[in-house]
C-alpha positions as CSV (number, residue, x, y, z in Angstrom):
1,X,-83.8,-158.7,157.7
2,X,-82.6,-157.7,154.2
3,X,-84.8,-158.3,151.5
4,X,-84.6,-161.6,150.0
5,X,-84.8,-160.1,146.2
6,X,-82.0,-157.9,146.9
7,X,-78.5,-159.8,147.4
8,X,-76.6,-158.6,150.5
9,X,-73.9,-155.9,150.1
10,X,-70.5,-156.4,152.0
11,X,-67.7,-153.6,152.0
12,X,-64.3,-153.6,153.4
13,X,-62.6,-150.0,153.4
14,X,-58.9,-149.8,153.2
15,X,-57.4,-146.5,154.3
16,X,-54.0,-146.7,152.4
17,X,-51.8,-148.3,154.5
18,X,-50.0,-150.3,152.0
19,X,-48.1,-147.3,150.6
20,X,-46.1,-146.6,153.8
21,X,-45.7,-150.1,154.9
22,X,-43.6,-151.7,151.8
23,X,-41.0,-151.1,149.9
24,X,-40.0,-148.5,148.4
25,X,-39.9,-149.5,145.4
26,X,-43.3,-151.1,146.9
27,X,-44.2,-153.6,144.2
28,X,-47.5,-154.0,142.0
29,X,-47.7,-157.4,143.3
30,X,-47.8,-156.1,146.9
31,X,-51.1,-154.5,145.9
32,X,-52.8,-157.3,144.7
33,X,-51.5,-160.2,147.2
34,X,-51.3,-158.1,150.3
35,X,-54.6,-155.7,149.8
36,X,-57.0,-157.0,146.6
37,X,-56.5,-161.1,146.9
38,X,-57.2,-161.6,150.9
39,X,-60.7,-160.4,149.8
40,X,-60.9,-163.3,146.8
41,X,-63.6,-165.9,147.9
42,X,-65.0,-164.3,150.9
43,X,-68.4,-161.9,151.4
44,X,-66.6,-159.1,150.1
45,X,-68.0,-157.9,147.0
46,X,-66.7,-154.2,147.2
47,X,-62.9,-153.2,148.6
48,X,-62.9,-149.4,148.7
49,X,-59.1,-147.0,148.7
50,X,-59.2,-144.4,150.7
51,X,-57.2,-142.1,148.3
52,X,-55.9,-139.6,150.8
53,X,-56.9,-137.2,153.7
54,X,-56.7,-133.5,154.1
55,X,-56.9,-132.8,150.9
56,X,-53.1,-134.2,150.2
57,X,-53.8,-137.8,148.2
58,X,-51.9,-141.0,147.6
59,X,-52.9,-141.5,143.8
60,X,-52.7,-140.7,140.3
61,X,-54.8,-137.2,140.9
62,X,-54.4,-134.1,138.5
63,X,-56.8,-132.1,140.2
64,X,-55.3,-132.7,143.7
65,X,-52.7,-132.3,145.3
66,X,-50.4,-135.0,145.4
67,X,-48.4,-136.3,148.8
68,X,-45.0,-134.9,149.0
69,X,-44.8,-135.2,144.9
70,X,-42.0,-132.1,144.8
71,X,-40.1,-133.0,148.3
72,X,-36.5,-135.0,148.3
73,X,-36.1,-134.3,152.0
74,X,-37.6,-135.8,154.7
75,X,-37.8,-136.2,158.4
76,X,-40.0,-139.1,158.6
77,X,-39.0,-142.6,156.8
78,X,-42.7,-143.7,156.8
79,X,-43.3,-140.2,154.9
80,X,-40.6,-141.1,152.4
81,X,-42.1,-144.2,152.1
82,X,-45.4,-143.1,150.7
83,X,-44.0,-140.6,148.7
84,X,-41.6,-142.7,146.8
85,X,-43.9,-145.3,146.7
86,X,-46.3,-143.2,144.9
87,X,-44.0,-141.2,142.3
88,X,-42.5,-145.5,141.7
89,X,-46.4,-146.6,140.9
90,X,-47.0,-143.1,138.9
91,X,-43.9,-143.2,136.5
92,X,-43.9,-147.0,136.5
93,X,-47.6,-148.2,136.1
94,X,-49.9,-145.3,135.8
95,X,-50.7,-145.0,139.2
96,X,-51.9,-146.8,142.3
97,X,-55.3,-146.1,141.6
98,X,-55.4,-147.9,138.1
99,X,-53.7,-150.5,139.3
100,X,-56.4,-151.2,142.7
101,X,-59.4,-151.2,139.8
102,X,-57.7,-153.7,137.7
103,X,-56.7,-155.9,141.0
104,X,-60.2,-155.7,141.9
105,X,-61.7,-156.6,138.7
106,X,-59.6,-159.2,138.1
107,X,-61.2,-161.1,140.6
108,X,-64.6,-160.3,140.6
109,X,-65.2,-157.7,142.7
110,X,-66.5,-153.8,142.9
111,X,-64.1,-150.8,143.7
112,X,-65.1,-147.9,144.8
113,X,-62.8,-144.6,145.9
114,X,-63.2,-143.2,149.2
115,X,-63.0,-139.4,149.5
116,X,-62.4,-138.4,153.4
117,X,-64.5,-135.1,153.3
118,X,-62.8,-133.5,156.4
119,X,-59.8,-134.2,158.5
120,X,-59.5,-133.2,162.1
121,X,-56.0,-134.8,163.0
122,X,-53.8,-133.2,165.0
123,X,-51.1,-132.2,162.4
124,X,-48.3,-129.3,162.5
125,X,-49.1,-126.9,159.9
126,X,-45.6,-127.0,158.0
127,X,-46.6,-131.2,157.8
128,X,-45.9,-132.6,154.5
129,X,-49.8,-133.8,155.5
130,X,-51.3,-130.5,156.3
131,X,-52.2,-129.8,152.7
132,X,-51.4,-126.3,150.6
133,X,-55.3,-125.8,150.2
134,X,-55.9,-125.3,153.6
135,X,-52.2,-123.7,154.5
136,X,-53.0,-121.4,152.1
137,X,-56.5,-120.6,152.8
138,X,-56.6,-120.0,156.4
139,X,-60.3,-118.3,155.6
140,X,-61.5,-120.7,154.7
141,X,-61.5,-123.2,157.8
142,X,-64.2,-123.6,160.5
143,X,-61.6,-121.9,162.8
144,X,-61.7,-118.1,161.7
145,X,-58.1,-116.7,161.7
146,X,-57.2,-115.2,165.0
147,X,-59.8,-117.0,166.9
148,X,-59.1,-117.5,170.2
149,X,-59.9,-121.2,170.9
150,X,-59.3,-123.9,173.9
151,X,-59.7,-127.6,174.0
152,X,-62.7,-129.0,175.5
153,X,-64.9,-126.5,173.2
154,X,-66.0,-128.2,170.1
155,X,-64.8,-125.3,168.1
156,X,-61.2,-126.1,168.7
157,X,-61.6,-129.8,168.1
158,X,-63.2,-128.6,164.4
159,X,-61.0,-125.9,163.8
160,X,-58.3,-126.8,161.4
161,X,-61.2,-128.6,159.2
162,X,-62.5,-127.1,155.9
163,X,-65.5,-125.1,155.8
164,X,-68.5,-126.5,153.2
165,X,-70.4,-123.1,154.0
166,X,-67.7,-121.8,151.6
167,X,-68.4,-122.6,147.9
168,X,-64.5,-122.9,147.2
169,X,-64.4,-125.9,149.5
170,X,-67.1,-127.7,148.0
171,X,-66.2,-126.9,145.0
172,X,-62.6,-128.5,145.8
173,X,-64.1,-131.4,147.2
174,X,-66.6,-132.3,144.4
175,X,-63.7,-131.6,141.4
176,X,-61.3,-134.3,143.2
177,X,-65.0,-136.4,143.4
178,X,-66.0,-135.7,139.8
179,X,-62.5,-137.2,138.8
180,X,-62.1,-139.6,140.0
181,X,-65.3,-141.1,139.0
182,X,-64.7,-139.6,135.5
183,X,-61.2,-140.4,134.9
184,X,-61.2,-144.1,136.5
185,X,-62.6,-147.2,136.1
186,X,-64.0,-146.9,139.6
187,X,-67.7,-148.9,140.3
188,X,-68.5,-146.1,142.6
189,X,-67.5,-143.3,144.6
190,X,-67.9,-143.0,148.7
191,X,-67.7,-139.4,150.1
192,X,-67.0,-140.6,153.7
193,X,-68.6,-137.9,156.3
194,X,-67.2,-140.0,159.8
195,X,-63.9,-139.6,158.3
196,X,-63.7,-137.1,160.6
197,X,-67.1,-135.8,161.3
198,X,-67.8,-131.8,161.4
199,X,-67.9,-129.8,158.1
200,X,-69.4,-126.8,159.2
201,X,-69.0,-124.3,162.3
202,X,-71.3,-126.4,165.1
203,X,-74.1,-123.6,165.3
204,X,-74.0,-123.2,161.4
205,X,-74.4,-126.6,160.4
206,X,-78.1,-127.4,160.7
207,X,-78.9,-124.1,158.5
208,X,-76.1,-124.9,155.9
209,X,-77.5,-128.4,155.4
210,X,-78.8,-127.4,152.0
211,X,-75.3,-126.8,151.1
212,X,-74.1,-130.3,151.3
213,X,-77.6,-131.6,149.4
214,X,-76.2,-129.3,146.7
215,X,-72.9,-130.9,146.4
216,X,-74.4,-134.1,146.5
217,X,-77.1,-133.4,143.9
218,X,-74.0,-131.5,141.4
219,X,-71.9,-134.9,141.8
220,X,-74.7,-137.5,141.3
221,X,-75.7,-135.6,138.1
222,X,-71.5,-135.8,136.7
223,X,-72.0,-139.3,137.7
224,X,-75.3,-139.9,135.6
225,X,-73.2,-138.5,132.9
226,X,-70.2,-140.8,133.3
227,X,-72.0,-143.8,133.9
228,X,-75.0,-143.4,131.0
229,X,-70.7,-143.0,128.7
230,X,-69.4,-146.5,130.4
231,X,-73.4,-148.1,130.0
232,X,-73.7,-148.9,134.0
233,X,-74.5,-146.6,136.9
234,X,-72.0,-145.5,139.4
235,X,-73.0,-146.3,142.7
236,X,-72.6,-143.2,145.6
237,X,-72.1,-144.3,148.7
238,X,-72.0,-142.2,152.1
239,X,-71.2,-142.3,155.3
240,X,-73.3,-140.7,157.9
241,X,-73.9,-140.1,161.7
242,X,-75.2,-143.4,163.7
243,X,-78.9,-141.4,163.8
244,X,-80.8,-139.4,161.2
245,X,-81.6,-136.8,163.7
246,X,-77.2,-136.5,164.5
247,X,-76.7,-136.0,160.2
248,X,-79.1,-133.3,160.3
249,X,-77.6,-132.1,163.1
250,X,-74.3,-132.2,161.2
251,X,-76.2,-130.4,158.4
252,X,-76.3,-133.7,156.3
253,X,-80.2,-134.2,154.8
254,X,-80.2,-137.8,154.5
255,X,-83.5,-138.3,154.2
256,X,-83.5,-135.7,150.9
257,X,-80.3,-137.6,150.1
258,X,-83.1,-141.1,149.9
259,X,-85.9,-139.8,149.1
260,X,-84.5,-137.8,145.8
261,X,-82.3,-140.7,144.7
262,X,-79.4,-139.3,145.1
263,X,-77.5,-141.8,146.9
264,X,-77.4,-145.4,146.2
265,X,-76.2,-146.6,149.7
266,X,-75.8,-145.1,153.1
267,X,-73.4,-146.6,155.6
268,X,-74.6,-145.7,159.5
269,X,-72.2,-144.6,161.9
270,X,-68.5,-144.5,162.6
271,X,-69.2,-148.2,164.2
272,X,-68.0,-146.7,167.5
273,X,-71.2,-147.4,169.0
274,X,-72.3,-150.1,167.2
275,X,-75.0,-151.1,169.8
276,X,-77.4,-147.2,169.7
277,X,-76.4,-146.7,165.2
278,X,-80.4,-146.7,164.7
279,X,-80.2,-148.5,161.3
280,X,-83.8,-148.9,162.1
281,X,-84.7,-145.3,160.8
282,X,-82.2,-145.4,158.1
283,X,-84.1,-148.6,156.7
284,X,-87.6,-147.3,157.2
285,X,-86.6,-143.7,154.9
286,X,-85.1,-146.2,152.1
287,X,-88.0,-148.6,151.8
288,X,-89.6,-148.9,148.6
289,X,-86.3,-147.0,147.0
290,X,-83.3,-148.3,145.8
291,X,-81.2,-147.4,148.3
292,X,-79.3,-149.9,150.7
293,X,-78.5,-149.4,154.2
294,X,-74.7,-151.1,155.6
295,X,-74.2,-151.4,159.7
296,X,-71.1,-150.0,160.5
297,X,-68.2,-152.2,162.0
298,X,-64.9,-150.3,163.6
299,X,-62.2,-152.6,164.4
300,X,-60.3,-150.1,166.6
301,X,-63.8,-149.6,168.6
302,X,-62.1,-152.2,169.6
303,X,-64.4,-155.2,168.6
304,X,-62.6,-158.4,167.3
305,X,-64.3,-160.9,169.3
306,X,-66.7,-163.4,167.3
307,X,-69.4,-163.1,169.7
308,X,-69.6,-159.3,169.7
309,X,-69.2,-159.2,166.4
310,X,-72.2,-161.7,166.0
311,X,-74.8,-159.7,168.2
312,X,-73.9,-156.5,166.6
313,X,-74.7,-158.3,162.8
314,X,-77.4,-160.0,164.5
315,X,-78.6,-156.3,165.8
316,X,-78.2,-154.5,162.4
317,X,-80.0,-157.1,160.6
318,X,-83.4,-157.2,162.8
319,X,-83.0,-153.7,161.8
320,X,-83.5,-153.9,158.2
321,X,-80.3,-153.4,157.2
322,X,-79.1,-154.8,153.3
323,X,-75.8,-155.0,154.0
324,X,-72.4,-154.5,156.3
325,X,-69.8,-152.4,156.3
326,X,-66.1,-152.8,157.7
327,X,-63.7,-150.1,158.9
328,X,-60.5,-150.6,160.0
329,X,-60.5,-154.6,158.8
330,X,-58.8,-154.7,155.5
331,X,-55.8,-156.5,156.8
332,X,-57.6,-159.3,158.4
333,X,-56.2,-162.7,156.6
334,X,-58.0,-163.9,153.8
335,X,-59.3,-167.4,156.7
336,X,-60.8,-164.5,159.0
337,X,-62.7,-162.3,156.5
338,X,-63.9,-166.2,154.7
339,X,-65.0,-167.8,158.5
340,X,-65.7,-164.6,160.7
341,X,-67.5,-162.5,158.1
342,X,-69.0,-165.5,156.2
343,X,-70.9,-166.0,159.8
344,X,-71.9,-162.5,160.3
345,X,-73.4,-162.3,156.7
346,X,-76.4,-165.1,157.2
347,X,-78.6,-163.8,159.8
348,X,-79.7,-167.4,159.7
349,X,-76.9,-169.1,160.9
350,X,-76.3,-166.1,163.6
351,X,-79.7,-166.9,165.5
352,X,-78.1,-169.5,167.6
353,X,-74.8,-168.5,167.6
354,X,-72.8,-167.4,170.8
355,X,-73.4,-163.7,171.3
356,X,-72.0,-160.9,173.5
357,X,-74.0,-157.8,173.3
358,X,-72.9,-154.6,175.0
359,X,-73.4,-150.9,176.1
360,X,-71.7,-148.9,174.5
361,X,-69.3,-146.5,176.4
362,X,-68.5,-143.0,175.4
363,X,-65.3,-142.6,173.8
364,X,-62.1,-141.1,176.2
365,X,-59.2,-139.8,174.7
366,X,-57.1,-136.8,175.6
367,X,-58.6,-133.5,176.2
368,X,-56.1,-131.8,173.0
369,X,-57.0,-134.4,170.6
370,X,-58.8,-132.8,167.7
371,X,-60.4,-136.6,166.2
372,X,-61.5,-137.0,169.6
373,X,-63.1,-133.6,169.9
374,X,-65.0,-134.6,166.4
375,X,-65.9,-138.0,167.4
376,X,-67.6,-136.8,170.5
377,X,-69.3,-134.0,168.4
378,X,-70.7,-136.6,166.2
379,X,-71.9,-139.2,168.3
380,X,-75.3,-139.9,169.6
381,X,-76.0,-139.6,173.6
382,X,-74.1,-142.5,175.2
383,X,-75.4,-144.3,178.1
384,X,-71.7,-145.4,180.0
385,X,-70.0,-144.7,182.2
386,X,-72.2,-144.2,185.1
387,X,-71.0,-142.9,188.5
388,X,-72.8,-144.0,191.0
389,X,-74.0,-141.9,193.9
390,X,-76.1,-142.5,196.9
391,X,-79.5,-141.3,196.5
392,X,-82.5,-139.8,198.7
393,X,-85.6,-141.1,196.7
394,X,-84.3,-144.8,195.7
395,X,-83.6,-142.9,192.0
396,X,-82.1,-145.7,190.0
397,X,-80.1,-145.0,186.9
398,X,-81.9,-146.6,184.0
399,X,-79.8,-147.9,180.9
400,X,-81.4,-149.7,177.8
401,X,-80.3,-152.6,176.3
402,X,-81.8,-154.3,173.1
403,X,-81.3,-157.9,172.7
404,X,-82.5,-159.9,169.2
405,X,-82.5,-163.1,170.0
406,X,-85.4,-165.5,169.9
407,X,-84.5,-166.4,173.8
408,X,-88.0,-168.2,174.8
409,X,-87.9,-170.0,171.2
410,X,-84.6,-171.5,172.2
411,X,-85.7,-172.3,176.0
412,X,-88.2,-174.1,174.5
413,X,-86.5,-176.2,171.8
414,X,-83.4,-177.2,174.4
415,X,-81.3,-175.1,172.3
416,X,-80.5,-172.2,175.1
417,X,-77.2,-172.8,177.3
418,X,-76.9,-170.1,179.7
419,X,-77.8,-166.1,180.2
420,X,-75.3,-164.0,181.8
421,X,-75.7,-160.2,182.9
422,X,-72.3,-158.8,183.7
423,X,-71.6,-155.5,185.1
424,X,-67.8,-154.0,185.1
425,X,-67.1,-151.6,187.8
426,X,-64.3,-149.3,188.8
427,X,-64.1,-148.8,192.7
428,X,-65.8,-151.3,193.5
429,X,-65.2,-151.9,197.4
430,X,-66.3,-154.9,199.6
431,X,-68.6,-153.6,201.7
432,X,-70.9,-151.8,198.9
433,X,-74.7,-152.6,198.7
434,X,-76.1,-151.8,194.9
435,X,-79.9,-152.7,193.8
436,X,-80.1,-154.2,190.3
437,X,-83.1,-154.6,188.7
438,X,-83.9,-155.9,185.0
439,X,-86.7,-155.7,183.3
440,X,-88.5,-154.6,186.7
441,X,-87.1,-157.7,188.8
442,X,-84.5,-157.1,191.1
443,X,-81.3,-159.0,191.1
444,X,-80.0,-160.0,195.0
445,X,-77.0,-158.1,194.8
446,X,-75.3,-161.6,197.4
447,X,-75.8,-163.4,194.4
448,X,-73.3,-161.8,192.1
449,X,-70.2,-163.8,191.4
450,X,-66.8,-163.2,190.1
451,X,-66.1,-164.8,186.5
452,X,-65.2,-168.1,185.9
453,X,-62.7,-166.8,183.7
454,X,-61.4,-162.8,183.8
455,X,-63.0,-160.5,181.4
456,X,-60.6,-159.6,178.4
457,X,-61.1,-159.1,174.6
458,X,-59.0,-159.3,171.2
459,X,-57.4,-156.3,170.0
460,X,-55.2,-155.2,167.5
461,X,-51.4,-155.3,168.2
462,X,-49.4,-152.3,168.1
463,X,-48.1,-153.3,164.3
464,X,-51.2,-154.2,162.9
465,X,-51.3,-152.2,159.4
466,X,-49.2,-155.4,157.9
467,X,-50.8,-158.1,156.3
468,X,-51.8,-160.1,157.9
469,X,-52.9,-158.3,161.3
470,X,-52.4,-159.7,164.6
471,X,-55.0,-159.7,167.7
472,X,-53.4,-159.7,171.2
473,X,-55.7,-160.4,174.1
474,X,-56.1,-157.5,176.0
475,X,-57.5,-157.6,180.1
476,X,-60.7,-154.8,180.8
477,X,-60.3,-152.6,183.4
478,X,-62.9,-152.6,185.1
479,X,-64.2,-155.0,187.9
480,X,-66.3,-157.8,186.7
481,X,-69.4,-159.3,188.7
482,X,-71.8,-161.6,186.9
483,X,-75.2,-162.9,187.5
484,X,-76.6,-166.1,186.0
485,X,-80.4,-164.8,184.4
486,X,-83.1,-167.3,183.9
487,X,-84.5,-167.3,180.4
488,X,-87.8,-165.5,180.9
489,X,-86.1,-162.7,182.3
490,X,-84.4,-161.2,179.1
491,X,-86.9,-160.1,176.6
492,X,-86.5,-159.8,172.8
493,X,-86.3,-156.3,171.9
494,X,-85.9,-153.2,174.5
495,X,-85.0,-154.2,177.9
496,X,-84.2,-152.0,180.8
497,X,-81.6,-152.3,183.4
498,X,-81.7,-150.6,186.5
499,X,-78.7,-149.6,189.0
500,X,-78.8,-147.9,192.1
501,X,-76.2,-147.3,194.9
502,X,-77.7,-148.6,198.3
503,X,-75.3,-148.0,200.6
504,X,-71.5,-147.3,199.9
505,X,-68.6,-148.6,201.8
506,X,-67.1,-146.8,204.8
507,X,-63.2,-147.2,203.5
508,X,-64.2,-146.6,199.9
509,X,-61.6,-144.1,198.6
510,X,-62.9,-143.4,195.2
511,X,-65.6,-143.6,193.8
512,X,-68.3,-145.8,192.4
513,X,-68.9,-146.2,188.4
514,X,-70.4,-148.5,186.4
515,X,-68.7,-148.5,183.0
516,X,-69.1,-151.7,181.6
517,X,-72.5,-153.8,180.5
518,X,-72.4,-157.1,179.1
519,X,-74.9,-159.4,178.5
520,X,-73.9,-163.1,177.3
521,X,-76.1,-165.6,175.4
522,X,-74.5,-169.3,174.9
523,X,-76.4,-172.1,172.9
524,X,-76.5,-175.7,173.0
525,X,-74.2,-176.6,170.4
């Protein structure tokens, strides 16, 4: 639970969208009513800009480079867009940038810039995106020049990303930092690590971690300066790997980062796998210092539902978290972000609310896609899918699953409705036989039923960088059998499932996985 001295910290992070959605001429209103407002009178008391990625940036900048300032032709009308969007809010009110402070101020809340320290996109290298730094210095990116390198190895994924082991990158990265906490009337300044992950060459990172303490320590101290010159001190946030032992791994010290007060709030995890992000460590190496600790939520994970969304806040807060964190939500109307996330912020209220919690599932994508190649690098071991085989010693495949909720305290007040386990397979055939045991007690697998209702979820529609986005209910894929759990059989905390394969059908054609675990929890209301 957060402390109750310390108010609770909600941020929303916008990645720039507005600039190639409206207009051009996009207007200064559009900033304000369509980005800044929506945020007026709900949790939110920090909006943070992403200002750019791959070194190329959307804003006022005279250190970086700025997106497509010197091109009149283009191939892409979103591209012209942004880029006569931005030179319009340059040459007509100082800058984007300027203009997102005062918006925010205006109405009561903190700003802070977002500086994406590596991107792993996919991009042509003659993109107006690609960015001259790294164009120009082919030496100094994680993939040497004339490597030979093939998707599926981590390298490749990484290989168009900057090197930090190379002083002229961090040097790059922290004068773009320094500036924009020098220059602006910014509340703060977040160097965003999950955006993408992987700053070093994988087998150099954990010995190069003093590197990235060393930018961080240079940066706090120009923000020392700057903020003892405005009489308040600039917060620094970061964003880190879901586990203190995956940030070393990615050569960032987080730990040194606490412990030496050099961070004032660390945000866990891309939000991918909201349900294994150990907040838990993150909060135990910040107590007693002035550092917060934010659960991350990823709306393209996807997870728009209320009740997952209430079991992950209800997670992150027996966890010792201070605060929340959402990615990929600016765009939600101003009635979501006041009811949805005015819910998730009092842990109170979320005790006997209506909750969904999950497994998480390892993230697919295609074998050529460089985010998906980082995202995988970054990520903790995940627990889904599972394909099931037939076995010789009655092996089961474990899987862990925490739950928060006070279950026996509501069975005994009257308050608890109903306790569902539900297990999503693909290949599923009629005649399979499969042993399910929780917490030690087995499940009779002729009791399983089918949903009362099919298993789907809300996700984001294919034009949802507008204001305001819109969900579309979306079917899983997987095959849904559910079994109805008497209260004493969940336990608050760690409980294990067990799955084994007892006998596979004769006519089965493919094979057997298990890639979906959901467990339901529905009050008396």
């Amino acid at each position: 639970m957060p402390s109750v001295d310390r108010p609770i910290r909600v941020l929303s992070n916008d990645d720039g969208w507005i600039l190639g959605t409206y207009g051009p001429p996009i207007r200064k209103e559009d900033l304000c009513d369509r980005m800044v407002a929506p945020h007026e009178g709900t949790p939110f008391d920090t909006f943070i800009w992403n200002v750019g990625g791959r070194e190329v940036f959307s804003y006022e900048t005279e250190v970086g480079e700025r997106f497509a300032w010197d091109v009149t032709t283009f191939a892409d009308p979103a591209e012209r867009t942004r880029a006569e969007n931005l030179r319009h809010l340059v040459d007509s009110h100082g800058g984007p940038l300027a203009l997102i402070a005062q918006s925010c101020h205006r109405i009561g809340m903190k700003f802070f810039a977002s500086l994406r320290m590596n991107t792993h996109y996919n991009t042509d290298d003659d993109a107006l995106g690609f960015g001259a730094f790294r164009r120009q210095h082919p030496e100094l990116l994680i993939g040497r020049p004339g490597e030979e390198l093939h998707p599926g190895d981590p390298l490749w994924g990484l290989r168009t990303g900057k090197d930090f082991a190379f002083p002229a990158v961090r040097d790059l990265m922290n004068s773009v930092a320094c500036e924009l906490v020098e220059r602006f009337d910014v509340d703060g300044i977040e160097l965003d690590f999950m955006r993408h992950p992987g700053n070093f060459r994988p087998h150099e990172a954990y010995a190069n971690r003093y590197l990235l303490t060393d930018m961080v320590q240079q940066l706090r101290r120009r923000m020392e300066a700057a903020g003892k010159t405005r009489g308040r001190r600039l917060e620094l946030a970061v964003r880190v790997a879901p586990t203190l032992d995956d940030s070393t791994r990615l050569g960032m010290e987080v730990e040194e980062w606490i412990g030496e007060g050099l961070v004032d709030l660390v945000v866990v995890g891309l939000g991918f796998n909201p349900f294994e992000a150990r907040v838990a460590e993150f909060a135990a190496a910040a107590a007693g210092t002035g550092c917060r600790i934010l659960g991350c939520f990823e709306a393209l994970r996807p997870v728009m539902d209320t009740e997952v969304l209430r079991a992950i806040a209800a997670r992150y807060w027996d966890e010792g978290a201070d605060g929340l964190y959402f990615f990929n939500f600016y765009s939600m109307s101003a009635e979501w972000k006041r009811a949805v996330v005015g819910e998730l912020v009092d842990p109170a209220a979320l005790a006997r609310g209506d909750k969904i919690y999950e497994i998480d599932r390892a993230r697919g994508g295609a074998r050529d896609s460089q985010i998906g190649h980082a995202f995988r690098y970054c990520l903790p071991l995940e627990q889904l899918p599972v394909r099931l085989e037939e076995v010789r010693a009655e092996r089961s495949a474990t899987l862990r699953l925490d739950v928060v909720d006070d279950i026996a305290g509501a069975q005994r007040n009257g308050a608890l409705g109903s306790c569902v386990l539900g297990l999503g397979f693909e290949g599923l055939a009629a005649g399979d036989e499969v042993v399910v045991k929780l917490n030690g007690l087995e499940l009779t697998w002729r009791d399983r039923r089918l949903p009362a209702e099919p298993w789907t979820r809300q996700a984001y529609t294919a034009d949802w960088a507008s204001y305001p986005s819109r969900l579309a209910t979306v079917p899983f894929e997987s095959e849904p059998v559910e079994f109805d759990l008497e209260a004493d059989w969940l336990q608050r905390g760690r409980n294990l499932l067990e799955i084994r394969l007892a006998q596979r059908a004769a006519d089965a054609p493919t094979a057997l996985v298990l890639t979906d675990v959901r467990v339901s929890i529905r009050y008396v209301h």
